[in-house]
N, CA, C and O atoms as a printed pandas DataFrame, in Angstrom:
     atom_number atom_name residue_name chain_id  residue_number  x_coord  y_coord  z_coord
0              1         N          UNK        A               1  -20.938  -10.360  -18.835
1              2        CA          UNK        A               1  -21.176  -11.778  -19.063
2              3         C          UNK        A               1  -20.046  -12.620  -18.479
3              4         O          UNK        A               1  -20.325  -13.638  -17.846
4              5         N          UNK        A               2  -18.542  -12.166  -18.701
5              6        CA          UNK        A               2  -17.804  -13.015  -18.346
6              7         C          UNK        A               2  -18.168  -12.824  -17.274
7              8         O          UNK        A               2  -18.936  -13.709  -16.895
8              9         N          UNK        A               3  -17.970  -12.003  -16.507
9             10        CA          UNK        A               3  -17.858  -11.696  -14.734
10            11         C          UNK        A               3  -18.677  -12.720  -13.575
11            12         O          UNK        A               3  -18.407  -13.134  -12.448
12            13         N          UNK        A               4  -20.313  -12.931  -14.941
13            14        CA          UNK        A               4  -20.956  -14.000  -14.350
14            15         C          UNK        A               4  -20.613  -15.362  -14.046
15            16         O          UNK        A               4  -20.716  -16.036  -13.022
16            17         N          UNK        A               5  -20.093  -15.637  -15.430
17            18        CA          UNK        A               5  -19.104  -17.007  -15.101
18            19         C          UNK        A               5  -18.135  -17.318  -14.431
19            20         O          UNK        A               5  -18.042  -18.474  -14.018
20            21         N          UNK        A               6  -17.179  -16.382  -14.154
21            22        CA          UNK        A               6  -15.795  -16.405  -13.334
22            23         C          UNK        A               6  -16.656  -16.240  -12.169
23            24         O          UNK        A               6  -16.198  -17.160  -11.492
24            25         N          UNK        A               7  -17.665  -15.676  -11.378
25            26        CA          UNK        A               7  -18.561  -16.012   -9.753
26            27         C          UNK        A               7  -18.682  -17.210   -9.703
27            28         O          UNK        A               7  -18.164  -17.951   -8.868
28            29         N          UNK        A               8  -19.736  -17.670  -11.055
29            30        CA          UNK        A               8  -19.879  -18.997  -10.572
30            31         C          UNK        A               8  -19.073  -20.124  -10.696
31            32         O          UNK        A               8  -19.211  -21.167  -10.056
32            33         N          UNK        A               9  -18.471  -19.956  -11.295
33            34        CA          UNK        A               9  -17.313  -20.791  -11.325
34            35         C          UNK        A               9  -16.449  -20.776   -9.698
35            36         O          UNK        A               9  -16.424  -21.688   -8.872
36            37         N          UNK        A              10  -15.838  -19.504   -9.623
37            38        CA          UNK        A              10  -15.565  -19.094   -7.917
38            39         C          UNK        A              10  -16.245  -19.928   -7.350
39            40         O          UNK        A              10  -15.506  -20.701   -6.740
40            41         N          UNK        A              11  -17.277  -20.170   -7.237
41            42        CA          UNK        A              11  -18.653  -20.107   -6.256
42            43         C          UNK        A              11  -18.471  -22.073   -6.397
43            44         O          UNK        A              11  -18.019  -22.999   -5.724
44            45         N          UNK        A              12  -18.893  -21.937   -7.213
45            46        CA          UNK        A              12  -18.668  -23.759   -7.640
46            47         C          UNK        A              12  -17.501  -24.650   -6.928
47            48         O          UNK        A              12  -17.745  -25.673   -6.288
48            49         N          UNK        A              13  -16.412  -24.199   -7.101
49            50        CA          UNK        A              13  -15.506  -24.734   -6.984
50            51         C          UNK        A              13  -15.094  -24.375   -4.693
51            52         O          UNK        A              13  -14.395  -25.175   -4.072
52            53         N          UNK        A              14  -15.525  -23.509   -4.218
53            54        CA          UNK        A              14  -15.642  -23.603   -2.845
54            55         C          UNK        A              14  -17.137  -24.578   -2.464
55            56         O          UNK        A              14  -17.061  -25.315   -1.481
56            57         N          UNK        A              15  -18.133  -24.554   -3.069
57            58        CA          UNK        A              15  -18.901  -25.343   -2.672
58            59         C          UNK        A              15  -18.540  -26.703   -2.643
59            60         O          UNK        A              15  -18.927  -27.505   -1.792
60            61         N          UNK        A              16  -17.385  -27.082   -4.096
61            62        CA          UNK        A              16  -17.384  -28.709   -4.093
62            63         C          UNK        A              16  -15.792  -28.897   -2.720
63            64         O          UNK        A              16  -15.605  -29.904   -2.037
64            65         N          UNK        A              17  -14.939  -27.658   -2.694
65            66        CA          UNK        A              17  -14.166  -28.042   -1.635
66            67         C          UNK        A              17  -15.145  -28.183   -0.251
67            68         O          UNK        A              17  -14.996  -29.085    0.573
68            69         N          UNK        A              18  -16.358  -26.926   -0.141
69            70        CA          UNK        A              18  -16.856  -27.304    1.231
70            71         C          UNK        A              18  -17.412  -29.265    0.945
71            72         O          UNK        A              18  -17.173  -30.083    1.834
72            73         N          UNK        A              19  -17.829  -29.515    0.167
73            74        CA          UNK        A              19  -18.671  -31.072    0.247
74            75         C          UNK        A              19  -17.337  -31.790    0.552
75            76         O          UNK        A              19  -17.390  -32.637    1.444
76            77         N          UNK        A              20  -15.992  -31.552   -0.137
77            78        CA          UNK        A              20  -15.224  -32.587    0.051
78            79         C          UNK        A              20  -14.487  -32.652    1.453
79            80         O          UNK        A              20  -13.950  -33.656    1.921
80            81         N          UNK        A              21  -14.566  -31.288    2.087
81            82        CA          UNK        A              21  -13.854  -31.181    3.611
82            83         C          UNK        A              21  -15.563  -31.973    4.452
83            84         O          UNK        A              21  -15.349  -31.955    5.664
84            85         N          UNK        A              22  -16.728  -32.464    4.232
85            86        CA          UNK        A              22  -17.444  -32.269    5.099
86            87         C          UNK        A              22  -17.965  -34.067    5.224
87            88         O          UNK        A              22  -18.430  -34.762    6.128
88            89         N          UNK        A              23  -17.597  -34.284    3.846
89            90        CA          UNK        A              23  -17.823  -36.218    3.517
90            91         C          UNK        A              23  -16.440  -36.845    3.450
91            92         O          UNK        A              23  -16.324  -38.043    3.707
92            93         N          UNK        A              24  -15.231  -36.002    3.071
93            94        CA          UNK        A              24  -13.964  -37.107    3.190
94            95         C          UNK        A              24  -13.684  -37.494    4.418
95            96         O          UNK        A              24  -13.757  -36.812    5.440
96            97         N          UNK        A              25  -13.254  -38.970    4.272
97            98        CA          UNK        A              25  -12.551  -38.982    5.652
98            99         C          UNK        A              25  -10.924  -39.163    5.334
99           100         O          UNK        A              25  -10.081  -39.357    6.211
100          101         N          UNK        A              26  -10.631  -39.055    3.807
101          102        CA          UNK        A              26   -9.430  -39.187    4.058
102          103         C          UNK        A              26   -8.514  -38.008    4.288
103          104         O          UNK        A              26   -8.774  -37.205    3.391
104          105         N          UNK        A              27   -7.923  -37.708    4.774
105          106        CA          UNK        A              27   -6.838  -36.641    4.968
106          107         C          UNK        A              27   -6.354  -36.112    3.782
107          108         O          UNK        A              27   -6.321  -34.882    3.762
108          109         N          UNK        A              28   -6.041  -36.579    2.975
109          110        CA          UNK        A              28   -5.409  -36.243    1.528
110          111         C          UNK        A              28   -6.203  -35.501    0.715
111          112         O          UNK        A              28   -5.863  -34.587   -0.036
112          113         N          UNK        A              29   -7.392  -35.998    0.932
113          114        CA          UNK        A              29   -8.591  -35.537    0.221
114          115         C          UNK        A              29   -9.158  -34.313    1.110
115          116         O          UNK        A              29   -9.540  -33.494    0.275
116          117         N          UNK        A              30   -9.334  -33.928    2.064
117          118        CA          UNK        A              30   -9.451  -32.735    2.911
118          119         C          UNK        A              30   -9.070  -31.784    2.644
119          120         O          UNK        A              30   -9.586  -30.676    2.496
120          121         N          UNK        A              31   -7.424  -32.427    2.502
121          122        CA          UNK        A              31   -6.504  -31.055    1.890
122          123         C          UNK        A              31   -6.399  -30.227    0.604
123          124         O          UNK        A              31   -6.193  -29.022    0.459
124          125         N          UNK        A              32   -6.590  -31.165   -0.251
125          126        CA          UNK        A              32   -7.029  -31.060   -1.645
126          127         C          UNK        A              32   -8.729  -30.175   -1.602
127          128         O          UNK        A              32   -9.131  -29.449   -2.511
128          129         N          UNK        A              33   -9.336  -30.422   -0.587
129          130        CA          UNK        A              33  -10.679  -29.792   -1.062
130          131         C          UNK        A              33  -10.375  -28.182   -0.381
131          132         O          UNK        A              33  -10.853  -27.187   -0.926
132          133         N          UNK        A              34   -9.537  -28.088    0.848
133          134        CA          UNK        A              34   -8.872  -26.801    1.003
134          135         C          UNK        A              34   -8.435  -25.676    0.052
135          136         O          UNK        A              34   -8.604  -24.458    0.008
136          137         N          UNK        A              35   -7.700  -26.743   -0.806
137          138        CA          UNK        A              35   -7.147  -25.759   -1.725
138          139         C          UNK        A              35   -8.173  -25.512   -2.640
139          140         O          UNK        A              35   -7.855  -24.624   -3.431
140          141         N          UNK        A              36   -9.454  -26.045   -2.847
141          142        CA          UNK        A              36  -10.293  -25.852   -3.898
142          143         C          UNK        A              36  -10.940  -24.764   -3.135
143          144         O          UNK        A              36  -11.163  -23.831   -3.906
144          145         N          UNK        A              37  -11.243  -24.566   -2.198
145          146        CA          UNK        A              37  -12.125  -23.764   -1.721
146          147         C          UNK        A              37  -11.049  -22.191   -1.699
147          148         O          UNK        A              37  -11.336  -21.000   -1.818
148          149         N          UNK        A              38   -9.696  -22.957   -1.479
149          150        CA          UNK        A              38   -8.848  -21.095   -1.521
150          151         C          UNK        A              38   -8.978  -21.160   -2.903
151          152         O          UNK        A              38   -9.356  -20.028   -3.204
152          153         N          UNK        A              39   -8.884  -21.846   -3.967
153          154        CA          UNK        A              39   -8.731  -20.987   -5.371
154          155         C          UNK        A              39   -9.779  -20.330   -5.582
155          156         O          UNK        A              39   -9.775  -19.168   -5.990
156          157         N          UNK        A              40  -11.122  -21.214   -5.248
157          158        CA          UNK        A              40  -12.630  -20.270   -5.791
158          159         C          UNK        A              40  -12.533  -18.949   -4.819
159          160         O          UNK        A              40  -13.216  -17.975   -5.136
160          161         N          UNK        A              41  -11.848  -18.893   -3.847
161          162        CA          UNK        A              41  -11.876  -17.288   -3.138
162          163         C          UNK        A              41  -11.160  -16.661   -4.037
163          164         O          UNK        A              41  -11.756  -15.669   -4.458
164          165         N          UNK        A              42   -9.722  -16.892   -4.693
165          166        CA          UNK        A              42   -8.905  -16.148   -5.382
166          167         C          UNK        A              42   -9.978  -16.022   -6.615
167          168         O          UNK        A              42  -10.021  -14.830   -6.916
168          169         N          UNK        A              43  -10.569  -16.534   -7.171
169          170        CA          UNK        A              43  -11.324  -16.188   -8.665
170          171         C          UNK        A              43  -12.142  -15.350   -8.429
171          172         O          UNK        A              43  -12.464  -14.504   -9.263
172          173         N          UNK        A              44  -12.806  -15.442   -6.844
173          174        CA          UNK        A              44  -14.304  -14.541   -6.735
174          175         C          UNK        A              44  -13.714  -13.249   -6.671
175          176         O          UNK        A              44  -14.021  -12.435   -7.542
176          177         N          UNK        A              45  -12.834  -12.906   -5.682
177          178        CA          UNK        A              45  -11.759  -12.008   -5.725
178          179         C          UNK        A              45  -11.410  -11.148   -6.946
179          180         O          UNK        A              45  -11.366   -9.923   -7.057
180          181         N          UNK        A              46  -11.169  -12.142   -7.847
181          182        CA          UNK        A              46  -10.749  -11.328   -8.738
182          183         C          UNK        A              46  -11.587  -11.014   -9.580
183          184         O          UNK        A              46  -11.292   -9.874   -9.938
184          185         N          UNK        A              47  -12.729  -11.463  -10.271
185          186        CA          UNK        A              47  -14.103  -11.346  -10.494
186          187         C          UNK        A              47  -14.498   -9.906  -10.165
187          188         O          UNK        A              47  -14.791   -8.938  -10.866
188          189         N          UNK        A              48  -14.419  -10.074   -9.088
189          190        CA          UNK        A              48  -14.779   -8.393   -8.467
190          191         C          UNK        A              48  -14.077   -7.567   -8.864
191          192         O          UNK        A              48  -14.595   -6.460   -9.013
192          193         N          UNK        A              49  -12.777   -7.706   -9.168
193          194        CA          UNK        A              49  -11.962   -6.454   -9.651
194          195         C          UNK        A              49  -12.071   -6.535  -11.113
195          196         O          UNK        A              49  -11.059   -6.102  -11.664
196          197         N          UNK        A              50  -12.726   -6.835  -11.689
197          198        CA          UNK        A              50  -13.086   -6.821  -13.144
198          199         C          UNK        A              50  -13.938   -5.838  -13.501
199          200         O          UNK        A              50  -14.958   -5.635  -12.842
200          201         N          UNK        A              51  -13.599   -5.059  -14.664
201          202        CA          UNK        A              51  -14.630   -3.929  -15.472
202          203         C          UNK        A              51  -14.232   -4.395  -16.728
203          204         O          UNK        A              51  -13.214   -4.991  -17.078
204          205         N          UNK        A              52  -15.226   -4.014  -17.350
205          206        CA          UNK        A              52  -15.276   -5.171  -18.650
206          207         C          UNK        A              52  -14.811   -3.842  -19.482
207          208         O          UNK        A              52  -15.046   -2.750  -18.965
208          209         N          UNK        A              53  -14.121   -3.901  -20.831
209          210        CA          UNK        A              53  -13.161   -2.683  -21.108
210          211         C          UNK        A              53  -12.505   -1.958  -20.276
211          212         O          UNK        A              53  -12.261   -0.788  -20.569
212          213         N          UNK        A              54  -12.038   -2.569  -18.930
213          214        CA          UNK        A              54  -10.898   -1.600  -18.265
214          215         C          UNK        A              54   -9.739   -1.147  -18.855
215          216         O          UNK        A              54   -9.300   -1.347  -19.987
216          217         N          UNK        A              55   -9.426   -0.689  -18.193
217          218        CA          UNK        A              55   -8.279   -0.258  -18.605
218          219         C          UNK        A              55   -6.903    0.146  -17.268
219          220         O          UNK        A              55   -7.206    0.515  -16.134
220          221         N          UNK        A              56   -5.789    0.009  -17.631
221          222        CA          UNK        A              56   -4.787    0.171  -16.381
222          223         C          UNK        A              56   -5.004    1.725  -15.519
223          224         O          UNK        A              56   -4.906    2.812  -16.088
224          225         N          UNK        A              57   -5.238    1.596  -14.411
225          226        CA          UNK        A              57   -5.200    2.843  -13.103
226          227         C          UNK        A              57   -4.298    3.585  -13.376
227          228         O          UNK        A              57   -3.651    4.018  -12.423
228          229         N          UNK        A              58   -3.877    4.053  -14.896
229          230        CA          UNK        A              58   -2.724    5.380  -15.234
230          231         C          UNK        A              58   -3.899    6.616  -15.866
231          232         O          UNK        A              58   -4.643    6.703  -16.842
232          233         N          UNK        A              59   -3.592    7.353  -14.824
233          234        CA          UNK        A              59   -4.651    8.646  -15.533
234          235         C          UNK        A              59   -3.455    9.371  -16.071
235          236         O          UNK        A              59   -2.422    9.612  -15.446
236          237         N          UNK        A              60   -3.781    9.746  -17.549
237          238        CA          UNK        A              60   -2.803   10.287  -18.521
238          239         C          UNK        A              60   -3.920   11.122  -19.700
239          240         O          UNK        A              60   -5.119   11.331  -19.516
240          241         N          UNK        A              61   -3.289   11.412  -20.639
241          242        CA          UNK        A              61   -4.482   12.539  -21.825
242          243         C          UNK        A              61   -5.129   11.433  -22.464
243          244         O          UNK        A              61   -6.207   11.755  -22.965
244          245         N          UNK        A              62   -4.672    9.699  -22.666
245          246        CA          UNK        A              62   -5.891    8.914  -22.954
246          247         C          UNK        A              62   -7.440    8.807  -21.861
247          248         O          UNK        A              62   -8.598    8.527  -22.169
248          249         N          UNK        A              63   -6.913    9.115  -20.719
249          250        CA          UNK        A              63   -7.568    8.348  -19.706
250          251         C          UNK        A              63   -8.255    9.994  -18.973
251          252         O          UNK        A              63   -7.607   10.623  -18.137
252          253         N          UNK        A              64   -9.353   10.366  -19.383
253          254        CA          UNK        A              64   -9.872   11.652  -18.788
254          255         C          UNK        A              64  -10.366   10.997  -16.983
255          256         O          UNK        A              64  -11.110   10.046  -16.748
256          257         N          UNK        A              65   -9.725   11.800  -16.073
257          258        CA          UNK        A              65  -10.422   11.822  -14.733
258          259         C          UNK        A              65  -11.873   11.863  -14.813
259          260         O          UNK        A              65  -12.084   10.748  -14.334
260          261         N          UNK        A              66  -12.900   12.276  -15.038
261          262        CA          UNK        A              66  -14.115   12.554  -15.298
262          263         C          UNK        A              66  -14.401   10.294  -15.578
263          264         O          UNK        A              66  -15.106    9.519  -14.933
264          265         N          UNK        A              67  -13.900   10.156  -16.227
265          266        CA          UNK        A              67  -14.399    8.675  -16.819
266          267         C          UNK        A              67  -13.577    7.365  -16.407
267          268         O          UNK        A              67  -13.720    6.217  -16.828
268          269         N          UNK        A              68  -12.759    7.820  -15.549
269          270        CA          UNK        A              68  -11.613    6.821  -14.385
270          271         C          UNK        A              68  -12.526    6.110  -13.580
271          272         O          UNK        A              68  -12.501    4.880  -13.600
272          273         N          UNK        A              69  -13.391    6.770  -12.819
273          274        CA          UNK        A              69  -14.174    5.574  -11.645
274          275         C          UNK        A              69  -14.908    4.428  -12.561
275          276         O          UNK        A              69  -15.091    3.291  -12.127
276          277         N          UNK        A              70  -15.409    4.946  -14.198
277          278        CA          UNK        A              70  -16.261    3.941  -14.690
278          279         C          UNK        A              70  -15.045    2.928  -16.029
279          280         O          UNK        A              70  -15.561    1.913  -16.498
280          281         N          UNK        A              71  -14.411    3.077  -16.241
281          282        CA          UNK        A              71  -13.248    2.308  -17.114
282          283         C          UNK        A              71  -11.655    1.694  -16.290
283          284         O          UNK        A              71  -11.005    0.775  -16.790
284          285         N          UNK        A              72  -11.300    2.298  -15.177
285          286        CA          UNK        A              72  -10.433    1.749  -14.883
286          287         C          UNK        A              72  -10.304    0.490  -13.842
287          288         O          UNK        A              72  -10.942    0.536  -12.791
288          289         N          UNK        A              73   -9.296   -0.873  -14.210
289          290        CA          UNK        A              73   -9.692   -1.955  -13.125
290          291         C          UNK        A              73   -9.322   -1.373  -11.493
291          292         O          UNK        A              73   -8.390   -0.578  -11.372
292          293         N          UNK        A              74   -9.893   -1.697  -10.605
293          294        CA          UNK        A              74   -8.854   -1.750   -9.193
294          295         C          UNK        A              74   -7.572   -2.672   -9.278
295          296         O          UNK        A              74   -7.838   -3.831   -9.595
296          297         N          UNK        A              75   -6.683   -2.486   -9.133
297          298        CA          UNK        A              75   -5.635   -3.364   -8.779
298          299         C          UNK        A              75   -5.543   -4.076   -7.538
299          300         O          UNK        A              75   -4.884   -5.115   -7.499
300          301         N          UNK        A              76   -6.291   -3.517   -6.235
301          302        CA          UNK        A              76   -6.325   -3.697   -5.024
302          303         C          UNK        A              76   -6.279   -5.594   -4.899
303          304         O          UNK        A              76   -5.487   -6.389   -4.392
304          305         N          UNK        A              77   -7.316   -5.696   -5.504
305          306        CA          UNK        A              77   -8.134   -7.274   -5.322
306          307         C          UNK        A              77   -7.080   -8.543   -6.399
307          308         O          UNK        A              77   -7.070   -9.760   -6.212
308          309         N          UNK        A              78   -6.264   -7.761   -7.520
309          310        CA          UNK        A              78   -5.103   -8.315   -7.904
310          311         C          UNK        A              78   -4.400   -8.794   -7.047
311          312         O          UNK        A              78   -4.502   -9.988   -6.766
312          313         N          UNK        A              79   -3.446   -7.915   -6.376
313          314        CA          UNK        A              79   -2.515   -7.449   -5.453
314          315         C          UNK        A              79   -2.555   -8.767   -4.792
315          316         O          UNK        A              79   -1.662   -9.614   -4.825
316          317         N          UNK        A              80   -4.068   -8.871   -3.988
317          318        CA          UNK        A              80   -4.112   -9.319   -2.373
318          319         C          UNK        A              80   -4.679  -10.954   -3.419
319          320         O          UNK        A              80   -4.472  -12.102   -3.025
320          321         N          UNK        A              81   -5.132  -10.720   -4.262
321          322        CA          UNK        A              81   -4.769  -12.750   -4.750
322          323         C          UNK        A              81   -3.706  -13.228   -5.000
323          324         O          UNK        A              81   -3.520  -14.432   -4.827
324          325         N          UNK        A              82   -2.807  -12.468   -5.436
325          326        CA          UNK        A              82   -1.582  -12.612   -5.327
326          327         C          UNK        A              82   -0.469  -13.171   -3.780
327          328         O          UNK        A              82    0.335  -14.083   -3.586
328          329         N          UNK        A              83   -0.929  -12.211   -3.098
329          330        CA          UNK        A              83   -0.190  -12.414   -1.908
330          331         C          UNK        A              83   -1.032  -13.644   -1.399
331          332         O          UNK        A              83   -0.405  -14.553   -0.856
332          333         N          UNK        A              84   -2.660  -13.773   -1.553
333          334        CA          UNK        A              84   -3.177  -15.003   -1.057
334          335         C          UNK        A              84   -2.649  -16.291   -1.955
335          336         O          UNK        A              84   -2.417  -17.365   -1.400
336          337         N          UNK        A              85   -2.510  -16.149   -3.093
337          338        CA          UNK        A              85   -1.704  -17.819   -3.734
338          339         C          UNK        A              85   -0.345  -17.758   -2.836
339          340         O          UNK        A              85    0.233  -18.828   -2.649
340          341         N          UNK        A              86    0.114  -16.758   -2.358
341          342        CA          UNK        A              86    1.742  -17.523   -2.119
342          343         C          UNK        A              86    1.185  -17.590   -0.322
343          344         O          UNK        A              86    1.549  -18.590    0.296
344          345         N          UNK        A              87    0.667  -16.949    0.140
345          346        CA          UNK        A              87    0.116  -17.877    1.905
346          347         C          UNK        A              87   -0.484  -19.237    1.341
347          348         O          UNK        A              87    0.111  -20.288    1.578
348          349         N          UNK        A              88   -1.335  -19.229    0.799
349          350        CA          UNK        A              88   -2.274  -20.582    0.289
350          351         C          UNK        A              88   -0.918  -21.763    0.047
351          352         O          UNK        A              88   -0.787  -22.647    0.894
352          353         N          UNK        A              89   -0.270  -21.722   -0.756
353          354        CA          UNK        A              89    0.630  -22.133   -0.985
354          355         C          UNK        A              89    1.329  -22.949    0.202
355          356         O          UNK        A              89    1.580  -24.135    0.412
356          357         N          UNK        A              90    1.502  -21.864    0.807
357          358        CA          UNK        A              90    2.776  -21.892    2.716
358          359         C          UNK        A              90    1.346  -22.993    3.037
359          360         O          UNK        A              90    1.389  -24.215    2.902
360          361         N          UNK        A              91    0.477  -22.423    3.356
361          362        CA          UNK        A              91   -0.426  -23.444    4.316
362          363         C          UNK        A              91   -0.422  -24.798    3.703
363          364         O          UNK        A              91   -0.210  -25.717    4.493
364          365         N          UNK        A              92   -0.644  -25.160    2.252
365          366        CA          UNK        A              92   -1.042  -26.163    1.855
366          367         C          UNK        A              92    0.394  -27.272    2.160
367          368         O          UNK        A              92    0.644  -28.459    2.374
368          369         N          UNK        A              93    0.954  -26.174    2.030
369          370        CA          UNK        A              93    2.628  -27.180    2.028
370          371         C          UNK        A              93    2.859  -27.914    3.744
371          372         O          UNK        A              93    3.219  -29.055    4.036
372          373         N          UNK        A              94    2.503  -26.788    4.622
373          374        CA          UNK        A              94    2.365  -27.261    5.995
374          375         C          UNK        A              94    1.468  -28.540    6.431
375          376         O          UNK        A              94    1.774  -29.524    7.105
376          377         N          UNK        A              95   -0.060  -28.079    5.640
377          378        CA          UNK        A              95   -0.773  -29.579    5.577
378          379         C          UNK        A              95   -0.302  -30.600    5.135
379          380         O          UNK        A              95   -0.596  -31.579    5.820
380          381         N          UNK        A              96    0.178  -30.761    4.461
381          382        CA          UNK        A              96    0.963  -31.899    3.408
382          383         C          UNK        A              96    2.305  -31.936    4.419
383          384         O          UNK        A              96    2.891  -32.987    4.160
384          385         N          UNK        A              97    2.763  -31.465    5.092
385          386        CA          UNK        A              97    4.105  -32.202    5.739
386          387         C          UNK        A              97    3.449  -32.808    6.769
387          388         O          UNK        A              97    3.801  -33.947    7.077
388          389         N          UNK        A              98    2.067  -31.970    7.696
389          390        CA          UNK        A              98    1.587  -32.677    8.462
390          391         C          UNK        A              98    0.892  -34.442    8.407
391          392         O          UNK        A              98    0.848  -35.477    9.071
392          393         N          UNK        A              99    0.461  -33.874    7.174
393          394        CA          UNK        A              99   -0.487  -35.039    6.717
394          395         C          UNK        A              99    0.936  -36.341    6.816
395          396         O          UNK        A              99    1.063  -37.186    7.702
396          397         N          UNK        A             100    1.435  -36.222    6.160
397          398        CA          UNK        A             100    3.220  -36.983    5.919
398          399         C          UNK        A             100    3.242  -37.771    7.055
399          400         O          UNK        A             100    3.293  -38.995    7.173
400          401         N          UNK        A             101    3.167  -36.358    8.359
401          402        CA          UNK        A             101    3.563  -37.520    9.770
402          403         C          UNK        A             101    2.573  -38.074   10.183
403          404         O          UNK        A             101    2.927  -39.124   10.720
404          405         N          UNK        A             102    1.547  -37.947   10.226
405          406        CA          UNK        A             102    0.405  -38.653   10.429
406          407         C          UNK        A             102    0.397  -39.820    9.955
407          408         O          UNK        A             102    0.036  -40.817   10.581
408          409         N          UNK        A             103    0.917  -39.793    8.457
409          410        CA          UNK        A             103    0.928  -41.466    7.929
410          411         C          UNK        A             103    2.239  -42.083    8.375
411          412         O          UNK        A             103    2.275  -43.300    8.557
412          413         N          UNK        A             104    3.408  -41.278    8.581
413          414        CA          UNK        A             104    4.205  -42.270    9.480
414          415         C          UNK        A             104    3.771  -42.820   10.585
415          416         O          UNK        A             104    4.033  -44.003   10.800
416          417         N          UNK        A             105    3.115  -42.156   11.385
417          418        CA          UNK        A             105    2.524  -42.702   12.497
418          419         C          UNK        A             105    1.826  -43.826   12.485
419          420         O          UNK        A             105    2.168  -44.915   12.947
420          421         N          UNK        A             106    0.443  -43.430   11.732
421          422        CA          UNK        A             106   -0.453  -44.571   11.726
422          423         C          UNK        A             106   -0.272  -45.627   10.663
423          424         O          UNK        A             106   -0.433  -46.805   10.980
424          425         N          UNK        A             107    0.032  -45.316    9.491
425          426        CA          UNK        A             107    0.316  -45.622    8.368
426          427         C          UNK        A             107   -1.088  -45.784    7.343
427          428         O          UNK        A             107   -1.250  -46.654    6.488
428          429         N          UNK        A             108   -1.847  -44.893    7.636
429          430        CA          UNK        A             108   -2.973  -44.666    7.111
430          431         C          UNK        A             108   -3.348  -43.003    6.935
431          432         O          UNK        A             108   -2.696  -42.105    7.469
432          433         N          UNK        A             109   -4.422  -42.822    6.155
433          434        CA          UNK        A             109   -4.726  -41.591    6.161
434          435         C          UNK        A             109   -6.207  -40.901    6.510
435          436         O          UNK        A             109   -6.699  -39.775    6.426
436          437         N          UNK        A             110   -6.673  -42.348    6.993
437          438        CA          UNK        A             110   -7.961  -42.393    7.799
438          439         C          UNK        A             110   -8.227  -41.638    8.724
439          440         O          UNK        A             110   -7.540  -41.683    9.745
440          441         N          UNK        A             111   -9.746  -40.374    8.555
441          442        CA          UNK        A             111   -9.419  -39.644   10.122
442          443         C          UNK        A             111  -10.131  -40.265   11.231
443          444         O          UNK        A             111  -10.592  -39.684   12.214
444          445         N          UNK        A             112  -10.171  -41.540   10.959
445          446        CA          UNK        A             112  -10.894  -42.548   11.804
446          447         C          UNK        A             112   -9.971  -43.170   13.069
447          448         O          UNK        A             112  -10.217  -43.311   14.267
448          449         N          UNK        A             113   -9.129  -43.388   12.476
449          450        CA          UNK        A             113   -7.623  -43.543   12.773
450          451         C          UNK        A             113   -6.915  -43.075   13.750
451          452         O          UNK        A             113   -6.052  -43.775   14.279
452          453         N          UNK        A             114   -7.180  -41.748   14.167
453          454        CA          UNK        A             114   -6.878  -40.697   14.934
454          455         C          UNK        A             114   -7.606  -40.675   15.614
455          456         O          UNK        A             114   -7.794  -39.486   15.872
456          457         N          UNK        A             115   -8.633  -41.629   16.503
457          458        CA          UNK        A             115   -9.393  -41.690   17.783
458          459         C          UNK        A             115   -8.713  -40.357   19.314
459          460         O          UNK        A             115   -9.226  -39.518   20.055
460          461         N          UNK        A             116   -7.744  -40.758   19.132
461          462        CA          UNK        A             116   -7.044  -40.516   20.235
462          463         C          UNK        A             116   -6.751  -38.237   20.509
463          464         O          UNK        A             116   -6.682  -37.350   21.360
464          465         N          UNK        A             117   -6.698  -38.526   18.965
465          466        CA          UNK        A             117   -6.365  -36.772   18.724
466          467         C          UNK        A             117   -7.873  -35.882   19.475
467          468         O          UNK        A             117   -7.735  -34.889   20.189
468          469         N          UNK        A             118   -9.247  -36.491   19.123
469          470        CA          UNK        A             118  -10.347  -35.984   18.933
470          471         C          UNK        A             118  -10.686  -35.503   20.440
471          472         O          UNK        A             118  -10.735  -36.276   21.397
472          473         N          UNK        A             119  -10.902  -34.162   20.503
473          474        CA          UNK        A             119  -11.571  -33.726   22.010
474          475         C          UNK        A             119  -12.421  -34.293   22.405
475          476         O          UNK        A             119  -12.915  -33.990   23.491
């Protein structure tokens, strides 16, 4: 049951970053819907590494081999949300210094603004 909610929830929260990267025009707001769309990856992510009564990947005389593939969590999909919040992090911080000079420049955050950038 939980597992269902933590998807859609995942799931929810990249759909409303995809609407907000696809109708904002402001820059600020782009970036912000970025990061919504990396957290719902980190939740779906971890969602998946969920077994409902898991238990920690230590096979010991509690934990019979025979019943390990069906009770114990993966750690794998931990691990790598982990290392994805601290890249997510690096990128978002890079957007946000970018975004910074952009408004020195123009002094707006309009991507209307930026005629000149557009191929």
């Amino acid at each position: 049951m939980i597992s269902t909610i933590v998807l859609t929830t995942g799931l929810l929260l990249i759909l409303i970053g995809s609407w907000g990267i696809l109708t904002h025009r402001n820059i600020l707001r782009i970036v912000i819907s970025f990061s919504l769309m990396g957290t719902g990856t980190h939740i779906i992510i971890v969602a998946i590494g969920y077994v409902k009564n898991g238990t920690a990947p230590i096979i010991d005389r509690t934990l019979d081999l025979s019943e390990a593939t069906s009770r114990v969590v993966d750690p794998i999909p931990s691990a790598l949300v982990v290392t994805a919040i601290v890249i997510g992090m690096a990128v978002t911080a890079v957007m946000l210094a970018y975004t910074i000079r952009l408004y020195d420049s123009k002094k707006t955050l309009s991507i209307d603004a930026f005629t000149e950038s557009k191929w």
